[in-house]
VOGU-3710 file (C-alpha; in Angstrom, 3 decimals, decimal comma):
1> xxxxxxxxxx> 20,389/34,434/4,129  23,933/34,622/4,429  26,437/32,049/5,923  29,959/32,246/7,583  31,782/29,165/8,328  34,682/28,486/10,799  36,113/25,487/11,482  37,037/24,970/15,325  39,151/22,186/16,841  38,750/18,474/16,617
11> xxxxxxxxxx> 36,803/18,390/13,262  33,906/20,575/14,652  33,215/24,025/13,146  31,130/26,963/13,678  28,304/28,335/11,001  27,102/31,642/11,771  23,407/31,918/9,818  21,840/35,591/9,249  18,530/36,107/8,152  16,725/39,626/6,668
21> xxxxxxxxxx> 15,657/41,888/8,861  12,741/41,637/6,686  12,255/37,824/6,922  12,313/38,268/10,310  9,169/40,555/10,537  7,614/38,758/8,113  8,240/35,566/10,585  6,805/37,551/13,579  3,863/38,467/11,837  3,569/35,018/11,092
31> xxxxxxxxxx> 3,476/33,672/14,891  1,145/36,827/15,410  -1,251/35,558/13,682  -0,829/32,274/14,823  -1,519/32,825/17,911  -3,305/35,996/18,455  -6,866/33,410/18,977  -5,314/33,018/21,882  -4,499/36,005/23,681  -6,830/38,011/25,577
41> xxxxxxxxxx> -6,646/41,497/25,548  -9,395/43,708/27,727  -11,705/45,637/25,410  -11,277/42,952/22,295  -12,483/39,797/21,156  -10,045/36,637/20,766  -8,567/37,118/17,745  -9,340/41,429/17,055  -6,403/42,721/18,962  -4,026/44,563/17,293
51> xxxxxxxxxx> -0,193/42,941/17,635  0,929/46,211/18,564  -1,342/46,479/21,628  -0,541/42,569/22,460  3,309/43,668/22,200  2,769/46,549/24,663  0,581/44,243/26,894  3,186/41,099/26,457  6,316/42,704/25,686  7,471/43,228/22,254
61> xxxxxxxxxx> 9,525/39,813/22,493  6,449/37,805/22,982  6,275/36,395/19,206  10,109/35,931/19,095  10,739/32,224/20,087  7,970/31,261/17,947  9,337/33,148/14,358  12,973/31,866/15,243  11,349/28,377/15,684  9,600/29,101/12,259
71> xxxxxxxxxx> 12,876/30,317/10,603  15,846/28,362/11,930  14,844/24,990/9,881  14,131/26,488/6,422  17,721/28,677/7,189  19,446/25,758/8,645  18,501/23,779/5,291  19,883/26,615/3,310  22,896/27,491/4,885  23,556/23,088/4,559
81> xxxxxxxxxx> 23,277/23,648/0,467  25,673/26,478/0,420  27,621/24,576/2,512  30,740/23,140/1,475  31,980/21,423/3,930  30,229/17,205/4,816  28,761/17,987/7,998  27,763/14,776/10,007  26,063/15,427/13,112  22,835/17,329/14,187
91> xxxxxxxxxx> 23,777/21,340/14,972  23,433/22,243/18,630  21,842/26,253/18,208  22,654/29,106/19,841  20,327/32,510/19,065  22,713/35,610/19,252  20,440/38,145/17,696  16,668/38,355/17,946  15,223/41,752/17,614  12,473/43,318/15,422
101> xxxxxxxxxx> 14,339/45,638/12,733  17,337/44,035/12,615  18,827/40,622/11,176  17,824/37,521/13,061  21,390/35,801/13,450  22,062/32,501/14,945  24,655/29,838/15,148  25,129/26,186/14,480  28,233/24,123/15,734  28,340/20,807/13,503
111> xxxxxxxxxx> 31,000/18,248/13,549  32,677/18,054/9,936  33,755/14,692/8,466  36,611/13,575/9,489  39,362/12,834/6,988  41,091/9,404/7,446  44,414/8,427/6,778  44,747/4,580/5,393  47,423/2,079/7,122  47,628/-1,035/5,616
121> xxxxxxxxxx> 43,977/-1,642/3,504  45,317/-4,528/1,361  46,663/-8,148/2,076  45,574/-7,343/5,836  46,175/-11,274/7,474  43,168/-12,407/9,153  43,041/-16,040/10,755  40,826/-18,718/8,327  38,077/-19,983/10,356  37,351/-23,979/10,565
131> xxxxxxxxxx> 34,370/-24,321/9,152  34,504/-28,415/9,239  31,078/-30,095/10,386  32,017/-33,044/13,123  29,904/-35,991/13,967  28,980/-34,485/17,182  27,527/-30,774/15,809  25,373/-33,134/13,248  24,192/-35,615/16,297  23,579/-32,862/18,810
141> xxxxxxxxxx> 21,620/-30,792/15,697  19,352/-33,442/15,532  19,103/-34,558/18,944  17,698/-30,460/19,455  14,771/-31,681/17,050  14,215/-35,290/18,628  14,073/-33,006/21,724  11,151/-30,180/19,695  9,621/-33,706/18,939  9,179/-34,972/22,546
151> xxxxxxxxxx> 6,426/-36,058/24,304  5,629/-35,876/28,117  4,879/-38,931/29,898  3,870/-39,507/33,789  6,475/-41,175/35,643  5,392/-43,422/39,129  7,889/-46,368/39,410  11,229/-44,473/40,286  12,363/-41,780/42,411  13,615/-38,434/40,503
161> xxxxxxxxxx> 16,466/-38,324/38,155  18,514/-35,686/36,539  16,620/-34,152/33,407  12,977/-34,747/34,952  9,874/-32,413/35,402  9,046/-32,561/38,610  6,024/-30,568/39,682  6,630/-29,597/43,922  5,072/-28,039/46,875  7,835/-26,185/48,949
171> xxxxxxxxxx> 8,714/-23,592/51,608  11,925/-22,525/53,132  13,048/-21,604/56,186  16,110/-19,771/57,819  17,195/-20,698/61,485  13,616/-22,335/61,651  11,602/-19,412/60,395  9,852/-19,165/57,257  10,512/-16,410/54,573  9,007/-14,198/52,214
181> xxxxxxxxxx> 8,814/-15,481/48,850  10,288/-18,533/49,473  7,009/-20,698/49,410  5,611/-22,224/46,227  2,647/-24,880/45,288  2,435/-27,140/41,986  5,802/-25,577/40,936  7,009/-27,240/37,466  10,854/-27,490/37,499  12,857/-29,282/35,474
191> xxxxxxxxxx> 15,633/-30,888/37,424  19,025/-29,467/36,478  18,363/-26,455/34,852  19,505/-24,432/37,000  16,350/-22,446/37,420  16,822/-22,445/41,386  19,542/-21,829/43,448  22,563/-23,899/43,546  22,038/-27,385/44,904  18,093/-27,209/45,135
201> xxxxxxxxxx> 17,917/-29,270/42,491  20,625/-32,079/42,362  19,431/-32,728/46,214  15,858/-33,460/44,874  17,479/-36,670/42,974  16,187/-39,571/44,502  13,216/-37,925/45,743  10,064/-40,182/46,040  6,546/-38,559/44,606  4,757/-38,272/47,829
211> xxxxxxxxxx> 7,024/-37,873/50,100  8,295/-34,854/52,459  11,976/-34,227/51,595  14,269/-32,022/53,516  16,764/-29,833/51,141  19,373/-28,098/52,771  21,209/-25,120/50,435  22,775/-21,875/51,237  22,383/-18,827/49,413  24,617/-17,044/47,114
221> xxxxxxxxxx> 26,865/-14,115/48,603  25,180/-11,871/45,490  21,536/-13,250/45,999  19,671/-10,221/44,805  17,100/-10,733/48,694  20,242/-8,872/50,447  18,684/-10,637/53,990  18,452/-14,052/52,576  22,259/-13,321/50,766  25,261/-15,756/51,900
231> xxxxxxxxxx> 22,277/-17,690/54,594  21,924/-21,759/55,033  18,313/-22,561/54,456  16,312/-25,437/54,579  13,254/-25,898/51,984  10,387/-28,698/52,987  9,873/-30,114/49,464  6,828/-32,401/48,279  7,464/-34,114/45,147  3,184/-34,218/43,642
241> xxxxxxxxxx> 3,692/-35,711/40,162  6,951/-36,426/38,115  7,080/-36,227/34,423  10,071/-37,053/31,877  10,237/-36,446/28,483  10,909/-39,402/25,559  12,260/-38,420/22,736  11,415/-40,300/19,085  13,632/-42,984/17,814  15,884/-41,757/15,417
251> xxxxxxxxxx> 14,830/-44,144/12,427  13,154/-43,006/8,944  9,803/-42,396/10,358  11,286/-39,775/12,452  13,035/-38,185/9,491  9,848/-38,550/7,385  7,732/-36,375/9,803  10,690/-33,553/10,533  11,926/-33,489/6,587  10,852/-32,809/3,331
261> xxxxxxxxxx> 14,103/-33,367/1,826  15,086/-37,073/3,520  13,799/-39,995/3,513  16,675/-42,344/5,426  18,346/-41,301/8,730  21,602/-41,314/6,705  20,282/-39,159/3,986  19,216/-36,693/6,796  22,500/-36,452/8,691  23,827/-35,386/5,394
271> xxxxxxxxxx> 20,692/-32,914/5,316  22,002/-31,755/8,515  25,659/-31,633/7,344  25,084/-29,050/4,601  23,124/-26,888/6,677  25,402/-27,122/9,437  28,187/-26,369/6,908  26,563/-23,512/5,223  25,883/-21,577/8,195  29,687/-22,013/9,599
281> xxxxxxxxxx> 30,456/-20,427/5,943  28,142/-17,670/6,536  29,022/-17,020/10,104  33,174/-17,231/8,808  32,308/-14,678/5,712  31,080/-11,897/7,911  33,700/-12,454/11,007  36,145/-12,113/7,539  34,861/-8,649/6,940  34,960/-7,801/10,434
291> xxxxxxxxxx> 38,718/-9,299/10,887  39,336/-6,969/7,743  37,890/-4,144/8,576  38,829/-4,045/12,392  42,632/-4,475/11,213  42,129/-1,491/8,806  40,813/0,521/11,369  43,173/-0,048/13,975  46,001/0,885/10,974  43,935/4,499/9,822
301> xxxxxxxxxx> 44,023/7,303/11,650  41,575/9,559/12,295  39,794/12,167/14,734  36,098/11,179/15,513  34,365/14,695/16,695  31,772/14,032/20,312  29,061/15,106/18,151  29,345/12,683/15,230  29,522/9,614/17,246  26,180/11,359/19,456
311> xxxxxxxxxx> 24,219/11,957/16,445  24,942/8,057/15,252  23,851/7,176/18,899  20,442/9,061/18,826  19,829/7,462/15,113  20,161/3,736/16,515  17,963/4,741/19,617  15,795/5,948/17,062  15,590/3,160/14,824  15,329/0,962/17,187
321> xxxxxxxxxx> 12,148/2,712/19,151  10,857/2,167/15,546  11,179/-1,363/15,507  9,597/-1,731/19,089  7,016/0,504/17,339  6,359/-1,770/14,715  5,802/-5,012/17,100  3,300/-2,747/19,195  5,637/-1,806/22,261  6,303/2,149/22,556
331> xxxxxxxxxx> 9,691/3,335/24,107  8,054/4,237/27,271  6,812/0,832/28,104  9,936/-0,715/26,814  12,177/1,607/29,823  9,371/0,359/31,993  9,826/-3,015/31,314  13,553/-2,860/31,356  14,413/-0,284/33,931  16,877/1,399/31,337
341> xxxxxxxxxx> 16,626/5,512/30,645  17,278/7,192/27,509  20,214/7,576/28,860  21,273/4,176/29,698  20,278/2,925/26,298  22,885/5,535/24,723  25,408/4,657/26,570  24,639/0,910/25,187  25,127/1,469/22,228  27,700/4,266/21,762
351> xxxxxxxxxx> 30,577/1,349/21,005  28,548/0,302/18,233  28,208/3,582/17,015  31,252/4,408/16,545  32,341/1,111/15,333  29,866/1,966/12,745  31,441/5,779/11,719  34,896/4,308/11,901  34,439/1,596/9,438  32,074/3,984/7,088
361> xxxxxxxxxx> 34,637/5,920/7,185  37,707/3,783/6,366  35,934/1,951/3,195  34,635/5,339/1,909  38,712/6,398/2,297  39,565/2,866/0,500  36,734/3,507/-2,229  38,520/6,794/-2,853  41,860/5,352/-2,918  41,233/2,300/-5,410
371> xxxxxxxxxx> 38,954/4,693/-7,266  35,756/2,711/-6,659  32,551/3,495/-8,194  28,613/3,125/-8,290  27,442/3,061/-11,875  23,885/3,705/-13,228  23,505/-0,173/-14,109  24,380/-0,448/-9,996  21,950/2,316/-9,227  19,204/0,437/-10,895
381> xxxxxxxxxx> 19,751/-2,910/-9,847  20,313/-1,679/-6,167  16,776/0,144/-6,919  14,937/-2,706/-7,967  15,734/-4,660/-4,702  14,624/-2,107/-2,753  11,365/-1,858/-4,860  10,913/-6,145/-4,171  11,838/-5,280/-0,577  8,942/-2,526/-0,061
391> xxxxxxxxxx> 6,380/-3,953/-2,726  6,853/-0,544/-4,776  7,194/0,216/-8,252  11,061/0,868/-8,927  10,255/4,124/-10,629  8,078/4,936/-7,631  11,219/4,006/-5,432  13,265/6,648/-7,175  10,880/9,242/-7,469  10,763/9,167/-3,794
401> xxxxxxxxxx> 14,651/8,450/-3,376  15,251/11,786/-4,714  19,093/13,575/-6,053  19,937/13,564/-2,090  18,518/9,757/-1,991  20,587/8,373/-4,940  23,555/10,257/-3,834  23,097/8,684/-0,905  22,388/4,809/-2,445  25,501/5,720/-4,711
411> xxxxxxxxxx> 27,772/6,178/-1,708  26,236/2,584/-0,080  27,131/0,989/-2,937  30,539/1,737/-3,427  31,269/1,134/0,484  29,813/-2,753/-0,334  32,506/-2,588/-3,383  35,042/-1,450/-1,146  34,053/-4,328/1,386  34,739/-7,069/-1,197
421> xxxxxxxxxx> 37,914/-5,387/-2,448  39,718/-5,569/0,824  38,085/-9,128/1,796  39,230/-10,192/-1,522  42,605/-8,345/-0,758  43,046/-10,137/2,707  45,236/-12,997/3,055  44,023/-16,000/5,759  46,142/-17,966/7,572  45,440/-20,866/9,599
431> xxxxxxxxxx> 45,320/-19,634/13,691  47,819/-22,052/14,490  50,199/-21,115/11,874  50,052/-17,943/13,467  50,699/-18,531/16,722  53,196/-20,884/15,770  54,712/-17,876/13,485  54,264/-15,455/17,064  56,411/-18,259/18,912  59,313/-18,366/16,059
441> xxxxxxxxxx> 59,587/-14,679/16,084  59,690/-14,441/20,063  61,947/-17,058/19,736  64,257/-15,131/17,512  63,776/-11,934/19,686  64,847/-14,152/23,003  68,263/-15,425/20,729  69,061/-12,018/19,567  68,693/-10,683/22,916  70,721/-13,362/24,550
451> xxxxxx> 73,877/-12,485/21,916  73,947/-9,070/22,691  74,294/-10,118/26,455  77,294/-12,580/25,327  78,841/-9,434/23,414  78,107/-7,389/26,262
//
């Protein structure tokens, strides 16, 4: 096998692959017999004819596609090792000589890592999020479980009321004729959330349980029933049963029964504090690191190749068919139950993807630049995790991992390293502060601007 590389425009480049004449025939041979259970030939069983007689039958091409298929991967995979340029996308192949004596010579156009040029990396300003816990977060936390904790009770003393299930008969009509789809019987709705078109609901309020009442609504411009779109209607509602829900007291037998770490409402407001509080911390650490590394980006240059950002595409598709995979739902009935294509779902996700290559790409250029490192002690702590994570022996783990799998880990690792170097590096600043800063300096711009028109 021999390799030629050259590099094209916009990081791509261009790897011509040549294999033996001889490792070609040895690869037709190979799909001969293969398949040669499956040819017929008149005046032999399946299976006795000689190739030569199949190739003068067939055409002495007829075991070509399947020895290239045979010898493209294991060349591919060889021509990667010798290699020295990082390629980072999957090759596109083109065959450009297939023929039985002579070398079997293909091509491969791969996109080549880009290099990146740092901006500003260190003491990038980022605005410090609030992360204070108000009285209102901790009483509207704990009204959502007082709500989890409700119970249902029949209502027949009032009419309906904002907030109330009420369970209806109903049918509409348009200029005094009835509609498809627009009849309904024992229909649960909960008044005000919005689950029907505007005004359907609020004009059941004060509706009596028994009793015929006449709703009058018009339909959106955008309703997705194009005839019914922009149309006044009228729906004859029946109001069967009415239901609201009561919520628990908030005293210490409510906390008792939704905490294991409270016993007093006060202790459990605190309860509610902290975890409040430590999920605003989390939430601010990680829009930190994307602050940081959005700024960095947006201060590095570099030239993303089509194919790079394509082949990160295909991988999230991927990965995410396997997760579907893994809760029972296959791809197919996922785009059935969606409407999406392959297509569509690409598209989706091709900003994330190359969010994704263009901050890999900026910490592995600030890992380089601060001379950031993985050690062994890293590898094997970083090895152990992933050994609690998959229930596996961490000697197991690396035996599996492999030289390519370690590089690999090695690499991770020191583009976490270079994610707490420039979040350590950044400096925050109030949001306020900064605008306020913003207003001084157009300020200053609007002053300077004004004496040059006096001077003028």
């Amino acid at each position: 096998m021999s390799l030629q590389v050259e590099k094209l425009e916009k990081n791509m480049a261009k790897l011509t692959i040549e294999v033996s004449a001889e490792e070609l025939e040895k690869a037709i041979e190979g799909a001969y017999q293969k398949n040669k259970n499956k040819i017929s030939i008149p005046g032999f069983r399946k299976g006795k004819a000689p190739r030569k007689m199949i190739e003068q039958m067939y055409g002495k091409e007829v075991f070509y596609e399947d020895a290239a298929n045979a010898l493209i991967p294991d060349a591919y995979e060889k021509a990667l090792e010798e290699c020295t340029e990082e390629i980072v996308s999957s090759p596109k192949i083109d065959v450009t000589q297939l023929e039985a004596g002579k070398p079997f010579i293909f091509i491969a156009e791969v996109a080549l890592k880009p290099e990146v040029t740092l901006g500003k990396y260190k003491g990038v300003k980022v605005d410090k999020a609030d992360i204070e816990v108000t009285d209102e977060e901790v009483n509207a936390e704990i009204d959502k479980e007082r709500e989890k904790n409700s119970r249902t009770v029949d209502i027949t003393d009032r009419a309906v009321k904002d907030g109330d299930i009420a369970t209806i008969d109903f049918e509409g009509f348009v200029d005094g004729v009835a509609f498809d789809g627009g009849k309904g019987e024992d229909y649960p709705l909960t008044i005000g959330s919005g689950a029907f078109i505007p005004g359907f609901e609020a004009a059941l309020v004060g509706a009596e349980v028994g009793k015929e009442t006449d709703v009058n609504v018009t339909f959106p411009e955008d309703y997705q029933a194009s005839e019914l779109a922009g149309k006044a209607a009228v729906f004859k509602c029946t109001v069967k049963k009415l239901q609201e829900k009561q919520l628990p007291d908030l005293d210490d037998d409510f906390v008792s029964e939704v905490s294991d770490e409270s016993d007093t409402v006060e202790q459990y407001k605190e309860e509610i504090k902290k975890k409040i509080s430590d999920r605003k911390a989390a939430d601010a650490k990680n829009a930190k690191e994307d602050a940081v590394i959005d700024a960095i980006i947006e201060d590095a240059k570099m030239e993303i190749p089509d194919a790079m950002v394509d082949t990160q595409q295909r991988q999230m598709v991927q990965d995410y068919a396997q997760r579907l995979q893994s809760q029972g739902i296959s791809m197919e009935q996922y785009m059935q139950f969606t409407g999406m294509t392959t297509q569509t779902l690409l598209e989706q996700v091709k900003p994330q993807a190359l969010k994704r290559i263009q901050s890999r790409l900026v910490l592995e250029a600030v890992a380089a630049a601060e001379n950031i490192t993985a050690t062994e002690e890293d590898f094997e702590e970083e090895a152990k995790v992933m050994g609690e994570a998959y229930q596996m022996d961490v000697e197991k783990v690396k035996e599996l991992l492999g030289e390519n799998g370690k590089k690999q880990v090695m690499q991770d690792i020191c583009v976490k390293k270079a994610v707490e170097f420039v979040v350590e590096n950044a400096k925050e600043e109030k949001a306020a502060k900064k605008t306020a800063a913003k207003k001084s300096s157009k300020k200053a711009k609007e002053e300077a601007a004004e004496d040059t028109a006096e001077e003028a």
